[in-house]
C-alpha positions as protocol buffer text, in pm:
chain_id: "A"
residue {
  index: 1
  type: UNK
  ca { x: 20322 y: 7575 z: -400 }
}
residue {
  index: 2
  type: UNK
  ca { x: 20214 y: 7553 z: -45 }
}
residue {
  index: 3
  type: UNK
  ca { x: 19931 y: 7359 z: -141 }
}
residue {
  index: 4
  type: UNK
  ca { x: 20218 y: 7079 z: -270 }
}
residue {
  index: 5
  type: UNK
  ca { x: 20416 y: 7099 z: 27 }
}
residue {
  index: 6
  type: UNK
  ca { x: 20130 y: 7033 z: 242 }
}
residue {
  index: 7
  type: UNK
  ca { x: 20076 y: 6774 z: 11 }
}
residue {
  index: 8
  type: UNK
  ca { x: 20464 y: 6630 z: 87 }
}
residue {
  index: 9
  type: UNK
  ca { x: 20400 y: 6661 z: 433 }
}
residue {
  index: 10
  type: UNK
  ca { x: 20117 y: 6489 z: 495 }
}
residue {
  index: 11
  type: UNK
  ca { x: 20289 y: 6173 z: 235 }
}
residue {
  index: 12
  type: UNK
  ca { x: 20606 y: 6142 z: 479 }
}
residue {
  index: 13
  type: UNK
  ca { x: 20427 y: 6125 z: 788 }
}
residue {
  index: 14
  type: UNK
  ca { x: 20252 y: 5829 z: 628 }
}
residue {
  index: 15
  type: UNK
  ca { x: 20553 y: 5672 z: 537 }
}
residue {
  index: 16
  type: UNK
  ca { x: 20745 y: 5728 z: 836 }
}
residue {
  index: 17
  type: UNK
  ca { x: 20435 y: 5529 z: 1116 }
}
residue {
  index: 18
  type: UNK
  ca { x: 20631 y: 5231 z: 1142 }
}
residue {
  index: 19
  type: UNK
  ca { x: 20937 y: 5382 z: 1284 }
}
residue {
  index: 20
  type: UNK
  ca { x: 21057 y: 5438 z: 1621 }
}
residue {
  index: 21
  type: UNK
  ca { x: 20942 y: 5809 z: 1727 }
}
residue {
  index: 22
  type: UNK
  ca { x: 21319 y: 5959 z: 1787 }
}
residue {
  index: 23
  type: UNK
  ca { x: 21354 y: 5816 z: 1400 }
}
residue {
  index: 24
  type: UNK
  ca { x: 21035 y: 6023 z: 1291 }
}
residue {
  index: 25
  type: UNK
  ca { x: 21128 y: 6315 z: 1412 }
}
residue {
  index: 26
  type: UNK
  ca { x: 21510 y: 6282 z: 1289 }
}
residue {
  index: 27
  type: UNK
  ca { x: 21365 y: 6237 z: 920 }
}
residue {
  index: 28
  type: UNK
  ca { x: 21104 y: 6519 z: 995 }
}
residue {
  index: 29
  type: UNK
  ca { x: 21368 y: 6726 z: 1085 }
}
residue {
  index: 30
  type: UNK
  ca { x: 21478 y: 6896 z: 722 }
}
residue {
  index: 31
  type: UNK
  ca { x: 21123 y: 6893 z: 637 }
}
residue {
  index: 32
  type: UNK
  ca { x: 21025 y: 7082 z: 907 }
}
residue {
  index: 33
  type: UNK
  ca { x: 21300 y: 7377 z: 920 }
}
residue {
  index: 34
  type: UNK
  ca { x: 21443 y: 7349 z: 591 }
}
residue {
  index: 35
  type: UNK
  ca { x: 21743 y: 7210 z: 416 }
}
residue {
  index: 36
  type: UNK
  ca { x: 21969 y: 7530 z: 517 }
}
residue {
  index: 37
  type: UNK
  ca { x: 21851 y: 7514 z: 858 }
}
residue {
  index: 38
  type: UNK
  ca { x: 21824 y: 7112 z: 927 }
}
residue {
  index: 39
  type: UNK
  ca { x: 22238 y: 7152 z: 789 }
}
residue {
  index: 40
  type: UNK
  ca { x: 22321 y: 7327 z: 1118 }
}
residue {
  index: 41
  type: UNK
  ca { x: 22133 y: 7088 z: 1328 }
}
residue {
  index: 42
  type: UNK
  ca { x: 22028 y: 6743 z: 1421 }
}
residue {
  index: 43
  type: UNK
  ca { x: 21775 y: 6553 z: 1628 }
}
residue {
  index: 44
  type: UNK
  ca { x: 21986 y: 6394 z: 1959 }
}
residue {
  index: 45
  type: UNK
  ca { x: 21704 y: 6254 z: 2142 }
}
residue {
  index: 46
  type: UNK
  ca { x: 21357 y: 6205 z: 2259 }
}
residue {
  index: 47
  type: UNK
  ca { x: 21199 y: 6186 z: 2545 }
}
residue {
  index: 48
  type: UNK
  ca { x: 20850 y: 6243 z: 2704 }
}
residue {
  index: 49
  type: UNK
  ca { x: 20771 y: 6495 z: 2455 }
}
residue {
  index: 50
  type: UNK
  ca { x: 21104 y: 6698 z: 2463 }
}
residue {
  index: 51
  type: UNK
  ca { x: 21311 y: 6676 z: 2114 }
}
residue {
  index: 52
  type: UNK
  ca { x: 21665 y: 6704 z: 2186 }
}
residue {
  index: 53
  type: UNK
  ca { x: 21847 y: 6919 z: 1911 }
}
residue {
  index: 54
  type: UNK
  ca { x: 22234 y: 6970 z: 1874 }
}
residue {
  index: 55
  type: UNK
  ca { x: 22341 y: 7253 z: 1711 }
}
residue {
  index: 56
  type: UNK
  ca { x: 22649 y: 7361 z: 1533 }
}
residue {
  index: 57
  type: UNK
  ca { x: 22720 y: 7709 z: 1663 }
}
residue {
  index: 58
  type: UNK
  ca { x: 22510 y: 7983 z: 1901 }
}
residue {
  index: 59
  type: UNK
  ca { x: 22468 y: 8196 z: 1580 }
}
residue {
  index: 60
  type: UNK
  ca { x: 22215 y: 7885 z: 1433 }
}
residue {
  index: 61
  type: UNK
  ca { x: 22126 y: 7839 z: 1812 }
}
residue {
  index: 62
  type: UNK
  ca { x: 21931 y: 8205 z: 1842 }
}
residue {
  index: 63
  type: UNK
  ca { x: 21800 y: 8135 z: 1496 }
}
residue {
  index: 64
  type: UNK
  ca { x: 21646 y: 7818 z: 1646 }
}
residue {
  index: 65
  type: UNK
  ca { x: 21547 y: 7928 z: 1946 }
}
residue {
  index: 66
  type: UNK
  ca { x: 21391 y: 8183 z: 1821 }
}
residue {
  index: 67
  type: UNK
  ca { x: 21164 y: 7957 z: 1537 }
}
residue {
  index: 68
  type: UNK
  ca { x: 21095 y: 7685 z: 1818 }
}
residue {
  index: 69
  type: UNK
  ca { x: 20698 y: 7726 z: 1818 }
}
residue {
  index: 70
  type: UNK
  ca { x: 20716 y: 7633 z: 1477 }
}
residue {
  index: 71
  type: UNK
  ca { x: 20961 y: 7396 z: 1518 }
}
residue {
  index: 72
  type: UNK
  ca { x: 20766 y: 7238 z: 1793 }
}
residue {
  index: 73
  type: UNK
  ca { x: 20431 y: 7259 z: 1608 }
}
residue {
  index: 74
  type: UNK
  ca { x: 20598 y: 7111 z: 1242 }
}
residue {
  index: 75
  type: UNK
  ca { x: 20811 y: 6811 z: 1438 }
}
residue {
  index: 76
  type: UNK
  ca { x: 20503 y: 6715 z: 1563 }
}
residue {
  index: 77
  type: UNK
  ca { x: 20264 y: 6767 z: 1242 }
}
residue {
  index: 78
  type: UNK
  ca { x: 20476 y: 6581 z: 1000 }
}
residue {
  index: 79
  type: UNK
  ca { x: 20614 y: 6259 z: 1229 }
}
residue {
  index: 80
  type: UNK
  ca { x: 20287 y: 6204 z: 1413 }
}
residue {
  index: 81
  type: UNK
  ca { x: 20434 y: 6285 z: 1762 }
}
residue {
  index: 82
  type: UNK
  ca { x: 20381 y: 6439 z: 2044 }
}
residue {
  index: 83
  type: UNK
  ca { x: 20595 y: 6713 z: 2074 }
}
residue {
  index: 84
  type: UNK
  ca { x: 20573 y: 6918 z: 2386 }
}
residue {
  index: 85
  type: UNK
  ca { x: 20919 y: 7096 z: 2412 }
}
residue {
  index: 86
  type: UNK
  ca { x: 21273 y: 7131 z: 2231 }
}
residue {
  index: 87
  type: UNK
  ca { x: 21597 y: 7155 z: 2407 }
}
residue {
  index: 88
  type: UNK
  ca { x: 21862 y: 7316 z: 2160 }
}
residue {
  index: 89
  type: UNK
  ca { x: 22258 y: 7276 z: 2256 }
}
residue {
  index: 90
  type: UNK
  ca { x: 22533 y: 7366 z: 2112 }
}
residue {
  index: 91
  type: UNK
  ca { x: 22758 y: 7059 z: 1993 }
}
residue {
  index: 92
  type: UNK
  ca { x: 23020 y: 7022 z: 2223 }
}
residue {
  index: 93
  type: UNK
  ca { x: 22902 y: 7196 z: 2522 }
}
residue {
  index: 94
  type: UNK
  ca { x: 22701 y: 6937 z: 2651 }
}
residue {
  index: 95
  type: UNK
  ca { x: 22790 y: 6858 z: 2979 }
}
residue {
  index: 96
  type: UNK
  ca { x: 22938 y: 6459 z: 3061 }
}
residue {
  index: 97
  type: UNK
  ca { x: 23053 y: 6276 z: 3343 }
}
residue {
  index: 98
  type: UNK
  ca { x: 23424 y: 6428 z: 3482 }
}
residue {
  index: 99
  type: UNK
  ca { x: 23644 y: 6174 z: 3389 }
}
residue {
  index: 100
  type: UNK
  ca { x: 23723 y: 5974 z: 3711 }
}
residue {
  index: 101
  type: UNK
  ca { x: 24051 y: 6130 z: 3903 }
}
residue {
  index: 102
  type: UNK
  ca { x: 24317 y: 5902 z: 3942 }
}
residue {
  index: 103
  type: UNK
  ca { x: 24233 y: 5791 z: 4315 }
}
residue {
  index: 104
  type: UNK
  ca { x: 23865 y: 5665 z: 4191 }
}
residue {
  index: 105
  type: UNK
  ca { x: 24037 y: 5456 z: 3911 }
}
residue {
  index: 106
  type: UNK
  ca { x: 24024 y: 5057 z: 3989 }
}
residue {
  index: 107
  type: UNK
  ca { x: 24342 y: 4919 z: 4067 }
}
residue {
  index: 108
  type: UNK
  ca { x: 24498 y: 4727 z: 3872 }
}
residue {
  index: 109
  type: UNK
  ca { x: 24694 y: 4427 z: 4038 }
}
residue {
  index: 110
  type: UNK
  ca { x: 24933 y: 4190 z: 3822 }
}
């Protein structure tokens, strides 16, 4: 069986050369933690090595955090990327501009 998935493995990250590297590691994704796991998470970004991941609740967070050598190591295997780091965050709690206060708004004149 492991000899098959190998197998699998090795077949999508073939297939998957010709595509930007944030879209390799996206479709890598399920392949590389599994369909349970990949169902609570989802690749966000890429940059410089560091695979963003947004995550569904802390429960699948510590469950993440706590695989990420793997992770790291299968990301990288499978889409043909380098993958130095991942970031995991919890969706919604990333942090965005403050919306402007009423005093930086533009003015509208009529």
């Amino acid at each position: 069986m492991e000899g098959m998935r190998g197998m699998l493995r090795g077949v999508l990250g073939r297939s998957l050369r010709a595509m930007p590297e944030e879209d390799r590691l996206a479709a890598a994704w399920p392949v590389a933690c599994g369909s349970a796991m990949a169902g609570h998470g989802e690749v966000s970004g890429y940059d410089g090595g560091l695979v963003r991941i947004v995550v569904t609740d802390k429960a699948w967070l510590q469950q993440m955090q706590s695989m990420s050598g793997v992770l790291q190591r299968e990301l990288g295997k499978i889409a043909s990327v380098a993958v130095t780091g991942i970031h995991f965050e919890v969706k919604g709690t990333r942090r965005e501009d403050p919306m402007p206060r009423r005093s930086d708004a533009p003015t509208i004149r009529r």
